[in-house]
C-alpha positions in Angstrom: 25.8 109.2 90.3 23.0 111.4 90.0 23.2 114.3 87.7 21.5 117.0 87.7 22.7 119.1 85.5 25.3 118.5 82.6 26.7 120.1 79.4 27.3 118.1 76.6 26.3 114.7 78.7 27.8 112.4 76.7 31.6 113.8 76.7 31.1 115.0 80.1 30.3 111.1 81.3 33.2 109.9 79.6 35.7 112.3 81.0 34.3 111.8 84.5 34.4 108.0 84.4 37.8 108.7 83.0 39.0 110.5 86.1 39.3 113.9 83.3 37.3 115.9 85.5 38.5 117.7 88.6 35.9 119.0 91.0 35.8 122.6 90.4 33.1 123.6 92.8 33.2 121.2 95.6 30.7 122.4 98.1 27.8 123.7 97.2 24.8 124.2 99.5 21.6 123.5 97.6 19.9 125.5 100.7 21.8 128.8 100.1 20.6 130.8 97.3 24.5 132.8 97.9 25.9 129.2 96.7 23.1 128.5 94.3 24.0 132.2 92.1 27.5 131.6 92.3 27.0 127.8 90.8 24.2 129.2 88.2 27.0 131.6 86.8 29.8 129.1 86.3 27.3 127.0 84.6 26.5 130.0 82.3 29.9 130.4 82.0 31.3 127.2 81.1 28.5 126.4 78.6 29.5 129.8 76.5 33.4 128.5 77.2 32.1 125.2 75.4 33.5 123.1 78.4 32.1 119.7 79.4 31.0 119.6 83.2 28.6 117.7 85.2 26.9 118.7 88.6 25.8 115.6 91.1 24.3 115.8 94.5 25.9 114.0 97.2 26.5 114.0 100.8 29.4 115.0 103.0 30.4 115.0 106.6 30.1 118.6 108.5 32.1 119.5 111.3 29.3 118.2 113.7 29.4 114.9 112.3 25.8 116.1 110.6 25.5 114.2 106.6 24.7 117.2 104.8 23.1 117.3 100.9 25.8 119.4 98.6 26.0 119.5 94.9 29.1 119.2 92.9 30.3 121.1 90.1 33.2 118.9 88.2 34.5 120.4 85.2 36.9 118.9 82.5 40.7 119.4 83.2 42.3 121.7 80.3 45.8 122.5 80.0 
């Protein structure tokens, strides 16, 4: 798992590793600055909500059977 950004690391490691997390934001192209505002505001967000989340980089599958770099914004479940 390669993080790249968290808030409140520790918690936010636990809750993932804990399947407490639910990926909020699954798809996000590090190449478009459209996705990259829209991930930067949740963030803002979420920190001033005082929830845990993580974002990782991975890789998925496009339509074109092309591997493609996204990032993934996973947040902590709440009732």
């Amino acid at each position: 798992m390669n993080i790249i950004v968290s808030f409140r690391e520790e918690l936010a490691r636990k809750l993932y590793d804990g399947g407490k997390m639910f990926d909020f934001l699954p798809v996000i192209n590090p190449r478009l600055e459209k996705d990259l505002k829209t991930l930067n505001t949740w963030v803002m967000h979420l920190a001033e909500q005082d929830v845990p989340f993580l974002i990782i980089s991975g890789e998925r599958m496009g339509q074109d059977y092309v591997i493609r770099e996204n990032y993934v914004l996973w947040k902590e479940k709440r009732v």
